[in-house]
FITI-161121 format. One record per atom (N, C-alpha, C, O): x negated, y, z negated; residue in three letters. Coordinates in steps of 0.1 Angstrom, whole numbers, plus 5000, padded with zeros to 4 digits. Example, Ala and Ser with C-alpha at 12.3 -4.5 7.8 and 13.67 -1.06 7.14 Angstrom:
2
486849434922ala487749554922ala486849674922ala485849674915ala487249784929ser486349894929ser487150004921ser486650114920ser
***
This chain:
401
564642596429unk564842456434unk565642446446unk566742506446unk565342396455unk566042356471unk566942236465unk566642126460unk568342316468unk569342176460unk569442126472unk570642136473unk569042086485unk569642036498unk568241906498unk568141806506unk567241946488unk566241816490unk565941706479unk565341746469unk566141586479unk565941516466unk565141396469unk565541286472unk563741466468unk562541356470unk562341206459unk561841086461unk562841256448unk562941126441unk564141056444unk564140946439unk565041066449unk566140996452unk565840886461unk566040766460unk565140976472unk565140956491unk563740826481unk563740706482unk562940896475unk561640746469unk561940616465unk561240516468unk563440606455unk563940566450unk564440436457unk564240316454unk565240496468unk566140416478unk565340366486unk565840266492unk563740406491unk563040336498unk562440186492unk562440076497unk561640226478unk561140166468unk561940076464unk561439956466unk563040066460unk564339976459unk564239876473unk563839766472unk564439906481unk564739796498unk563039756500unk562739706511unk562139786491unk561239726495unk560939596487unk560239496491unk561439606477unk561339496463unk562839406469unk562839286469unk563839466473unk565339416476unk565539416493unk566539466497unk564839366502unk565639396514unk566639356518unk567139376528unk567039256508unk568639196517unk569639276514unk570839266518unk569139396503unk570039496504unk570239646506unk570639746499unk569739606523unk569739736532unk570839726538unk571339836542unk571639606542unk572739656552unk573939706537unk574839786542unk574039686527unk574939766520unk574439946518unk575240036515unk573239946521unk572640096519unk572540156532unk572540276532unk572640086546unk572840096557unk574640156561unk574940206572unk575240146553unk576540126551unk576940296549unk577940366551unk575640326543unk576540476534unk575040586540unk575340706541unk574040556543unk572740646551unk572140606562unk571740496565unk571840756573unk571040686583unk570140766582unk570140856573unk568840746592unk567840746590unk567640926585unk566940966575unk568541016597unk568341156591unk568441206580unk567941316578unk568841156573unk570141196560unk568741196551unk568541216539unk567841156558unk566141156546unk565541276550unk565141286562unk565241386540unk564441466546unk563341466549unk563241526560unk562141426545unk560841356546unk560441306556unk560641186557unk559941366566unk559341276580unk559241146575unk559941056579unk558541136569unk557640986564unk558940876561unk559140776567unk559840936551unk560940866546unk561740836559unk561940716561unk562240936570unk563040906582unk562740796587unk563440696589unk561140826590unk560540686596unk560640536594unk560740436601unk560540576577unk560540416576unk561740316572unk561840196571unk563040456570unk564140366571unk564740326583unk565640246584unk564240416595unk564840346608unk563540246612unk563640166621unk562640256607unk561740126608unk562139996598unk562139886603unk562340006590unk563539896582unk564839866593unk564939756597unk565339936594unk566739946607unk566239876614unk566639756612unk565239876622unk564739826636unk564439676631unk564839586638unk563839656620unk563639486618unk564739426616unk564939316620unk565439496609unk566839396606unk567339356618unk567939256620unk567039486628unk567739396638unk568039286649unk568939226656unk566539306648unk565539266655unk565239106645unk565838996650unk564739096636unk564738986624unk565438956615unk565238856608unk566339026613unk567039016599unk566839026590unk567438976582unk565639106587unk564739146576unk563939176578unk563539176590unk562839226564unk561439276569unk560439296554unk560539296541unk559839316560unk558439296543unk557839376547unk558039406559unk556839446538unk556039496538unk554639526552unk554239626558unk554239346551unk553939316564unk554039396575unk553239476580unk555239356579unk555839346590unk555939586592unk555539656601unk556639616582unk556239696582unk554739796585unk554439896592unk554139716578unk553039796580unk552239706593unk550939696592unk552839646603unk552139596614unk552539756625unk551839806633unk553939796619unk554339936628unk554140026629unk554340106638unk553640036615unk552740216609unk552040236616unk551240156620unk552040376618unk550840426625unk550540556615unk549440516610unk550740636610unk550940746601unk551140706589unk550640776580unk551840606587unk552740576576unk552040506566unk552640486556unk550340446568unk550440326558unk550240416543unk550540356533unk549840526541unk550140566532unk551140566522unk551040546509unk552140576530unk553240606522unk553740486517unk554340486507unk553540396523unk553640256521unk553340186512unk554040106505unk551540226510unk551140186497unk551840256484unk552240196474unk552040396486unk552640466474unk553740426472unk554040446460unk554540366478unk556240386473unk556140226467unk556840196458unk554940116474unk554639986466unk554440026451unk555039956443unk553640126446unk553340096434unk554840166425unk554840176413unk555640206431unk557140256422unk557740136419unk557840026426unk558340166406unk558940056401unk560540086397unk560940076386unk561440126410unk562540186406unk563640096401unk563739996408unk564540106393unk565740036387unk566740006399unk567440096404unk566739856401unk567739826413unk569239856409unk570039856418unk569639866393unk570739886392unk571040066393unk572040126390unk569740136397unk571140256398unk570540296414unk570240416418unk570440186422unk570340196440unk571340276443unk571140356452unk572440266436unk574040336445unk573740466441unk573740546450unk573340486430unk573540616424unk572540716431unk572540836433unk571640626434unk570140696442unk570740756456unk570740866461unk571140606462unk571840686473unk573640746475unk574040756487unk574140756470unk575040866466unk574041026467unk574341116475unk573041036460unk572041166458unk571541216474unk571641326480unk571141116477unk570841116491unk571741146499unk571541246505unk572641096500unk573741126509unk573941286506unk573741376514unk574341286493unk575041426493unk574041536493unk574541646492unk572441546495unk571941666496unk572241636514unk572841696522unk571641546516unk572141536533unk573641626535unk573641736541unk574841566530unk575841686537unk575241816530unk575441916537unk574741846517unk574341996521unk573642026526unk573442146524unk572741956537unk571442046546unk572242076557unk572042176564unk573141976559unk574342026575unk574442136573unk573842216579unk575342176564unk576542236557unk575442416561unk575742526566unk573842366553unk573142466556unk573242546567unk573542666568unk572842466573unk572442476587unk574042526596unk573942616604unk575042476596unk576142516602unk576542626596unk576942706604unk576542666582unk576842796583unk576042906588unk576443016591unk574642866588unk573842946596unk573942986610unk573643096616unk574242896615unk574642916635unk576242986631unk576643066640unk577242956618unk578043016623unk578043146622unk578843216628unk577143196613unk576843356610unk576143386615unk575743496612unk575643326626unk574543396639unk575943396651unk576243516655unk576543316654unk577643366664unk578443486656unk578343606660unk579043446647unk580043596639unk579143676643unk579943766647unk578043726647unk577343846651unk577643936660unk577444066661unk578343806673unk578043856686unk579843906689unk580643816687unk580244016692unk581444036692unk582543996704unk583744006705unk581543956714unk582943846719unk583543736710unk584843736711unk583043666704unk582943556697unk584543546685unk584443596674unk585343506689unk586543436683unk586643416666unk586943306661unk586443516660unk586143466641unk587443316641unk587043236632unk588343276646unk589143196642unk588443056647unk588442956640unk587843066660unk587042946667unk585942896657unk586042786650unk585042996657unk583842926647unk584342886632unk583742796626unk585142956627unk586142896615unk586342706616unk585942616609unk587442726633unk588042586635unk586842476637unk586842356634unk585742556643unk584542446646unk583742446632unk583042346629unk583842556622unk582842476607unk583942386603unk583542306595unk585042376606unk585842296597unk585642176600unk585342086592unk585942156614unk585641996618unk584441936614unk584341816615unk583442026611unk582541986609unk582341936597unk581741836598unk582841976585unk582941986573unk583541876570unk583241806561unk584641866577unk585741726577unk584841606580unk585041516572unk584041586588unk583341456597unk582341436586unk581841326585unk581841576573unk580741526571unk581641446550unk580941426540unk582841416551unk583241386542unk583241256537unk584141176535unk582041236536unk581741046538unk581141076518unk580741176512unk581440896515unk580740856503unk579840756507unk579840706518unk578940726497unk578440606501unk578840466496unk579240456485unk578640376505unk579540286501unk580440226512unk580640286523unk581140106507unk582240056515unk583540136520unk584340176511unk583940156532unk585040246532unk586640236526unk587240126524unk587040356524unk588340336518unk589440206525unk589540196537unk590240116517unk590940026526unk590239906530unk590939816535unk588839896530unk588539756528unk588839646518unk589039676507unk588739526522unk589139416508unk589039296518unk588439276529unk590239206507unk590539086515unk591839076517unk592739066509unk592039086531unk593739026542unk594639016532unk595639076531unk594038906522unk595938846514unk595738916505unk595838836495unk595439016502unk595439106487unk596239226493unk597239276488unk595339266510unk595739416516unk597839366520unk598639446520unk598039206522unk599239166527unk600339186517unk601439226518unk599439146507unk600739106493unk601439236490unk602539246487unk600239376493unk600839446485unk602339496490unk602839596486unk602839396502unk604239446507unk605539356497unk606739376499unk605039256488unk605539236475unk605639336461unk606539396456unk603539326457unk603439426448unk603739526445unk604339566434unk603339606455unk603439736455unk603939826464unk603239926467unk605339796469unk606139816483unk606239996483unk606540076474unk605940016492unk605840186498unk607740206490unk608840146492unk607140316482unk608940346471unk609540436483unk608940516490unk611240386486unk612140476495unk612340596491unk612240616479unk612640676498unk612640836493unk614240836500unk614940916494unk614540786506unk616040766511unk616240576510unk615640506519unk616940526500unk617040446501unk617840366516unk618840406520unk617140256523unk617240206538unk617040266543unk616740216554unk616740416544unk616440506555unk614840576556unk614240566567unk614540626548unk612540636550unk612240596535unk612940616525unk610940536537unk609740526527unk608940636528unk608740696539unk608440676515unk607340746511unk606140726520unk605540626519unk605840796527unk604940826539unk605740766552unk605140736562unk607240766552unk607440716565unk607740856574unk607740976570unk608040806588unk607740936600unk609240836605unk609440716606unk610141006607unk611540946617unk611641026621unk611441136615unk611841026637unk611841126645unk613241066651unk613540956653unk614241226654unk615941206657unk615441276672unk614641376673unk616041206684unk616341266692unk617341236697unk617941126697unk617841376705unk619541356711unk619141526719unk618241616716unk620241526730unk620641596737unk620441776728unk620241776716unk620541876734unk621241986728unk622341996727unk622941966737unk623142036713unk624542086709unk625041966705unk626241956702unk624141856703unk624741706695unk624841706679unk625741636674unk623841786673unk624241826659unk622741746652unk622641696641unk621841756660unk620441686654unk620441776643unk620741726632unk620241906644unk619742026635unk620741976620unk620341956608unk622041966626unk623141956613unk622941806606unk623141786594unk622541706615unk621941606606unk620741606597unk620541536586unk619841706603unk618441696595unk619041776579unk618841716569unk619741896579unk620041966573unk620941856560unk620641836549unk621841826567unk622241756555unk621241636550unk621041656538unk620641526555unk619841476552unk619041556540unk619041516529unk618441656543unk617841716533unk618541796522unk617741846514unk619841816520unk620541916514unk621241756499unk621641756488unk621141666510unk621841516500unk620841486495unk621341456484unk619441466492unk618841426494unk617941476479unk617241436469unk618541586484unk617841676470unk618741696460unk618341746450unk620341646461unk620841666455unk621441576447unk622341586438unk620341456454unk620741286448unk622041256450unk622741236441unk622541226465unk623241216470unk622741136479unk621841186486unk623240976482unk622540956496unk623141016512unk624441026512unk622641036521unk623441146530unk624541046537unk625541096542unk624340926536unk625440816546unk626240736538unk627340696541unk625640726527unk626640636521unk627340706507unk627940636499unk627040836507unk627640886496unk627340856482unk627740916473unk626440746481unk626340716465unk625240756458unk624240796463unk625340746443unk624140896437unk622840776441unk623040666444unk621340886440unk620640846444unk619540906435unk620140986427unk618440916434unk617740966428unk617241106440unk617041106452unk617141216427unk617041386435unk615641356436unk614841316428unk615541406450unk614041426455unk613641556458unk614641626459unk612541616461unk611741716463unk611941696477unk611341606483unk612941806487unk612941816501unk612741976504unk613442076501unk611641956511unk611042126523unk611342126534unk610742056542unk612442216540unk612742216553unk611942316559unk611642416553unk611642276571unk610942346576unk611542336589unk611442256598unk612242476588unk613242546602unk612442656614unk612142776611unk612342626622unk611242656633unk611942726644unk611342766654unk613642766643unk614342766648unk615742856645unk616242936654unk616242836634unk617842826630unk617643006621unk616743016614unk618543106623unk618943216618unk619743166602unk620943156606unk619743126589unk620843166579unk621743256582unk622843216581unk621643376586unk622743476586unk623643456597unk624543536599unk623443376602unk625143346615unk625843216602unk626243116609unk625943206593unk626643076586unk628143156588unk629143106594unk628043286582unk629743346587unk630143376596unk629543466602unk631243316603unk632343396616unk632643496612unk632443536601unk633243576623unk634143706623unk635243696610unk635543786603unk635543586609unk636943586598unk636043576590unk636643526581unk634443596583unk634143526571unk634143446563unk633943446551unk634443346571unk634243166569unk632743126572unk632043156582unk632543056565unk631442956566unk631342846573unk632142756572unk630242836580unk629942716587unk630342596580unk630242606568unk630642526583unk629842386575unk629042296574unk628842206566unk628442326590unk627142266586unk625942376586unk624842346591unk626142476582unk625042566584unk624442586571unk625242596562unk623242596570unk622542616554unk622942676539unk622442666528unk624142746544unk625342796530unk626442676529unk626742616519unk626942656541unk628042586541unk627842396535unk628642316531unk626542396538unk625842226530unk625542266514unk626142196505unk624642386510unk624842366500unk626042446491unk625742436479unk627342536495unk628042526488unk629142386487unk630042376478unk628942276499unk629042136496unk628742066486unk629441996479unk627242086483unk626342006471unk626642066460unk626142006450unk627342196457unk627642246448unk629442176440unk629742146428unk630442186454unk631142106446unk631041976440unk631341936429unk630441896451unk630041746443unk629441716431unk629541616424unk628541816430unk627841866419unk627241946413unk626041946415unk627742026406unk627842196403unk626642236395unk626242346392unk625942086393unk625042106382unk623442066392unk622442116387unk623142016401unk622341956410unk620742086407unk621042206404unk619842056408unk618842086404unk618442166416unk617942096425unk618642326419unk618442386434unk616942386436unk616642386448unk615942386426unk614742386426unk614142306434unk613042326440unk615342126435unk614442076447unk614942076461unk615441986466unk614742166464unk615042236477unk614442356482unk614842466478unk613342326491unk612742466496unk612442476512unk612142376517unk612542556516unk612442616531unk611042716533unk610542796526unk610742676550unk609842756551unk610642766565unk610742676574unk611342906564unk611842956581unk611243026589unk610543106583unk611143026599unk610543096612unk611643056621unk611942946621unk612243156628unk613043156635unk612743156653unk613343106664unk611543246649unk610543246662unk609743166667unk609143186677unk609643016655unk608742926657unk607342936653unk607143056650unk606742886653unk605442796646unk604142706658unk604242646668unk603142756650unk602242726659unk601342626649unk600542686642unk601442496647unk601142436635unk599542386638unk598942306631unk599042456647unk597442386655unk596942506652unk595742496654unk597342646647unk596742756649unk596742746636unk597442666629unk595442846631unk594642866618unk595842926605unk596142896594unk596143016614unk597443096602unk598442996598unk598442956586unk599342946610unk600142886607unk599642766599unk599642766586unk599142646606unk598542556596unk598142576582unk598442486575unk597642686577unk597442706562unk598842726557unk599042656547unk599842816561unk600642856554unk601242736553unk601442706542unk601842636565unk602142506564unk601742416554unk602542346548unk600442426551unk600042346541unk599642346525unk599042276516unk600442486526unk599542586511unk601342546505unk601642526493unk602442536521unk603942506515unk603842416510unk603942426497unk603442286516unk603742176516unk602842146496unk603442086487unk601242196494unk600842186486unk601442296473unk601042276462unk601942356474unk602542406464unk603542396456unk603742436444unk604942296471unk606242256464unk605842116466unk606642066474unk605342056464unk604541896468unk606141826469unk606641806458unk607041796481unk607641726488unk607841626492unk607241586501unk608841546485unk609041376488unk609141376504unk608441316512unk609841436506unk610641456518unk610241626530unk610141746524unk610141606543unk609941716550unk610541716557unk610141636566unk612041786562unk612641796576unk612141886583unk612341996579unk611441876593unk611041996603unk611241966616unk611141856622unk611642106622unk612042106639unk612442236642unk612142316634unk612942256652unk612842156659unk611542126667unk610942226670unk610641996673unk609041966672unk608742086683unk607642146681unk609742146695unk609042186704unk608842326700unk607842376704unk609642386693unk609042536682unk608142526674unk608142616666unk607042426673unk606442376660unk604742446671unk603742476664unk604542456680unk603342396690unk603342556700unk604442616703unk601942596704unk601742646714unk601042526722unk600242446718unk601642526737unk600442486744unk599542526747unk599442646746unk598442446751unk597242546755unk597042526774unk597242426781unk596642666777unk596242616793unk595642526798unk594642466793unk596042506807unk596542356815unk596242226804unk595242156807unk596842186793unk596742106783unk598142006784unk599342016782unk597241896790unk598841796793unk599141686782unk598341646773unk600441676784unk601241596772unk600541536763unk600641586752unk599241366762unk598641376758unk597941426750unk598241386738unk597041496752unk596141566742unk597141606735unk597341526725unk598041706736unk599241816729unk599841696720unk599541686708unk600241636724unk600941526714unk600041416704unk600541346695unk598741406707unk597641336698unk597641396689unk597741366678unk597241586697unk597041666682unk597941676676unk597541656665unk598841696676unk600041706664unk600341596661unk601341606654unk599941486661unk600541366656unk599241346647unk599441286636unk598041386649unk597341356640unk596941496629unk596041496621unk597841596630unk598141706616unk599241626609unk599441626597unk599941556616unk601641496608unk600741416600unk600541436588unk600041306607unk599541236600unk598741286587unk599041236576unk597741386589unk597041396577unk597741476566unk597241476555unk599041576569unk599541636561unk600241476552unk600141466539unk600841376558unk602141296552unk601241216545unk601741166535unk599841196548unk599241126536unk598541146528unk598541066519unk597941246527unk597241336519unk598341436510unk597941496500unk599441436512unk600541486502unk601641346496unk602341356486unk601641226506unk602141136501unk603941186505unk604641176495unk604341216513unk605641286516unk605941176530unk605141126538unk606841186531unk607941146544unk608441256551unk608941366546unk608341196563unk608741286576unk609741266586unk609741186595unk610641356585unk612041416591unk611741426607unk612041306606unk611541456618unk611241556624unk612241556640unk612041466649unk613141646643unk613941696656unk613541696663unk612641786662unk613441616679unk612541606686unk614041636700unk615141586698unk613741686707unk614741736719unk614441626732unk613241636736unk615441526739unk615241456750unk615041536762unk615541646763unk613941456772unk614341546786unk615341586793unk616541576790unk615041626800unk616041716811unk616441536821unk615641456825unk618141526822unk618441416830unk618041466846unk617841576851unk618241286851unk618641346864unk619241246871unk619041126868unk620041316882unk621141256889unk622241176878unk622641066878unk622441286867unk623841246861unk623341186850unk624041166841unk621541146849unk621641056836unk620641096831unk619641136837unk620641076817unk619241196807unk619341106793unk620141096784unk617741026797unk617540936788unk617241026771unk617241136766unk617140886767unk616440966752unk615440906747unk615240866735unk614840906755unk613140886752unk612841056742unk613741126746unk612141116734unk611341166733unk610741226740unk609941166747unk610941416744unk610241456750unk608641456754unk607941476744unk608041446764unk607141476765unk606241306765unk606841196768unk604441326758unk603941196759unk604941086755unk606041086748unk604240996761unk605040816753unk604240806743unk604240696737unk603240906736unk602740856727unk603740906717unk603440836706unk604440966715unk606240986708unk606940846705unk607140806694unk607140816714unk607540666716unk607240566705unk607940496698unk605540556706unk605440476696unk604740496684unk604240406677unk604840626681unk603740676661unk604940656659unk604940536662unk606640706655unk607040696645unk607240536638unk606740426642unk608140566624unk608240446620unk609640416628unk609940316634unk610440516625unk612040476632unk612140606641unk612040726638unk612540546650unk612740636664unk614340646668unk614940566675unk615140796658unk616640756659unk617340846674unk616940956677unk618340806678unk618940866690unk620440886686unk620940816678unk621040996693unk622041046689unk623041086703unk622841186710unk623840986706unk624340966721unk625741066715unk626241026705unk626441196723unk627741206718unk628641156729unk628341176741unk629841076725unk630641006729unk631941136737unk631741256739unk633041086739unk633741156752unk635241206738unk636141286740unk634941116727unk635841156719unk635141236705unk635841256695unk633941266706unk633541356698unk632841286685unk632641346674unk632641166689unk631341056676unk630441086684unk630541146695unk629341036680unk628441026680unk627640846680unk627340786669unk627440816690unk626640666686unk625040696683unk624240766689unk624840626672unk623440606668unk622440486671unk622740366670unk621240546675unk620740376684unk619140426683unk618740526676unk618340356689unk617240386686unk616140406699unk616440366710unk615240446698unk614440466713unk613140376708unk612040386713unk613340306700unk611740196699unk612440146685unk613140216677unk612139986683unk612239916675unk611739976660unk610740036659unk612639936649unk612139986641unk610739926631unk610539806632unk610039996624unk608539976619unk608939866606unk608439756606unk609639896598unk610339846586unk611839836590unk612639886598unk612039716579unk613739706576unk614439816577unk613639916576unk615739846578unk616139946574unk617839916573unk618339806577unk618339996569unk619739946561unk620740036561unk621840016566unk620140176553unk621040296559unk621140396567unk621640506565unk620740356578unk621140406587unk621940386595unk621640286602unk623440476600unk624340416605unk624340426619unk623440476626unk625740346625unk625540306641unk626340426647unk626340456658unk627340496636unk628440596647unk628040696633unk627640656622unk628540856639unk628340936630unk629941006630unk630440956639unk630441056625unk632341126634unk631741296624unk630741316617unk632141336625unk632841526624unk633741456607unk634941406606unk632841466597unk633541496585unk634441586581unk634341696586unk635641586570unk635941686567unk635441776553unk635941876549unk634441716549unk633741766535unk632041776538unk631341876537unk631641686542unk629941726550unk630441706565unk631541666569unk629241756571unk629441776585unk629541666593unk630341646602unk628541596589unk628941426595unk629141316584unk628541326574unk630141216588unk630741086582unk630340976591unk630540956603unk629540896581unk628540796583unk629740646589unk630840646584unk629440596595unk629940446594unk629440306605unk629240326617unk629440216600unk628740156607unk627440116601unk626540086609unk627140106584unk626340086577unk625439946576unk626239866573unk624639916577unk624039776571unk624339726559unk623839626555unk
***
């Protein structure tokens, strides 16, 4: 049996819109004309297509005024008497031998290139995938449609739950930028080291332990000791033999790391899986990763733009398809003539995807002012305005909402 063809379905869904045509634009909705394997069938649903649009309907008539080949089929699919109540179910069938005739067919061109030994095994990989991705349709209305004051309310009903109380929601994106040697790294770090330890990182008070994956793109663990054998304190021993005095009992399990010291290429085939095999295996309220510019190869002559769409649209599909919030270290440009903004390196399209865009100014007496490079998306409450050089965590919050 050819599972890629289903002639009673494809009969089904025609025979149905011929007894029903006012309901082709809902069938219109989820098949086009290819997705039929049947010459005859292709035909006559872009010949249905063409009246609606043209008339806003169509009959049999009218139909068969355009056949030229077709009156056959015409008559035959009149005498079917198919059940209008399982239309969806007919075309769901349809649809889905259609994505497997692609699916056929693309793996076949991709195992005719694998042949040829110039040919890139990771490229034709990246190109079945996208393909695979585009062909992930249902039939039917798409995800996220409704009505306005149901999609509004739910900022009453069902409010996106904080994973840092005032400070991110469950799918929210915060990107920290500041200078080099300002202590971004030491902020992300504790953020995530409190965080997991049900500790909130600014205001000190318990909080509910979350599931946080750092993802260090950058930072050595083994420099945490000086020559004398002291510990950092803000270095990845020195935070959590912190969370250990506050709380001796704190759950280390929610806390996991994925280090590269050498950085990360999160658009490349390796990297991206292992990224996402982390992310799906310790499933993560929370992700600190950075710093962004170790995260990325460029590609030749590939300007800001492009480079920053694509990665903003992996953040994207990893943070919602795992349902996790995002941390991420982003490094300001290079100043000049004495002054070095804090925009976000690179595109302005930085600028405006996050939800809160935080900046980290250090002052002449060793604070730190906190401020923002774009208004924030949501309320927010804990996040402070000055940070100082703690004596127990690395930074002491003040300036709270």
């Amino acid at each position: 049996m050819n599972v890629a063809v289903d002639p009673e379905a494809e009969r089904a869904v025609l025979a149905t819109l011929l007894l029903y045509p006012r309901r082709f634009d809902e069938v219109a909705t989820a098949l086009q004309p290819e997705d039929f394997s049947a010459v005859g069938h292709v035909w006559l649903f872009d010949a249905m297509r063409a009246l609606v649009a043209e008339h806003g309907t169509f009959d049999v008539v009218m139909l068969r005024d355009v056949a030229n080949d077709e009156g056959a089929l015409l008559s035959s699919l009149i005498g079917d008497t198919p059940s209008v109540s399982l239309l969806s179910r007919h075309v769901e069938r349809v649809a889905r031998t259609a994505v497997a005739r692609r699916m056929i067919h693309r793996l076949a061109d991709a195992s005719s290139a694998l042949q040829e030994p110039s040919v890139d095994p990771a490229e034709v990989l990246d190109t079945l995938t996208a393909a695979v991705e585009e062909d992930r349709y249902v039939g039917g209305l798409p995800p996220g449609y409704g009505l306005f004051y149901d999609w509004a309310n739910t900022a009453q009903e069902s409010p996106r739950p904080w994973v840092i109380p005032g400070v991110i929601r469950r799918t929210g994106r915060v990107i920290v930028v500041a200078a080099e040697g300002v202590g971004k790294s030491t902020l992300g770090r504790q953020v995530a080291v409190c965080t997991a330890a049900g500790r909130h990182p600014f205001r000190w008070t318990e909080m509910e332990p979350r599931r946080v994956l750092v993802v260090d793109a950058e930072n050595d663990p083994s420099t945490a000791y000086d020559e004398q054998g002291t510990v950092d304190q803000g270095s990845p021993l020195g935070l959590v033999k912190t969370a250990d005095r506050f709380n001796p009992e704190w759950d280390r399990a929610n806390l996991a790391v994925w280090s590269r010291p050498e950085g990360i290429d999160i658009r490349s085939r390796r990297d991206a899986a292992w990224l996402e095999s982390a992310i799906a295996d310790f499933r993560p309220d929370l992700i600190v990763a950075g710093p962004l510019y170790k995260m990325f190869r460029r590609a030749r002559n590939e300007d800001d733009e492009t480079l920053g769409a694509a990665l903003q649209t992996i953040f994207d599909r990893l943070r919602t398809r795992y349902d996790t919030g995002l941390w991420l270290e982003h490094h300001a440009p290079k100043g000049q003539n004495g002054v070095r903004p804090l925009d976000p390196f690179g595109t302005s399209l930085w600028m405006r995807w996050p939800d809160i865009g935080v900046t980290m100014t250090l002052q002449d007496d060793g604070t730190v002012n906190v401020g923002r490079f774009r208004q924030d998306r949501y309320s927010v409450t804990g996040i402070p305005l000055v940070l100082e050089r703690g004596a127990t965590w690395p930074w002491r919050a003040s300036g709270l909402g």
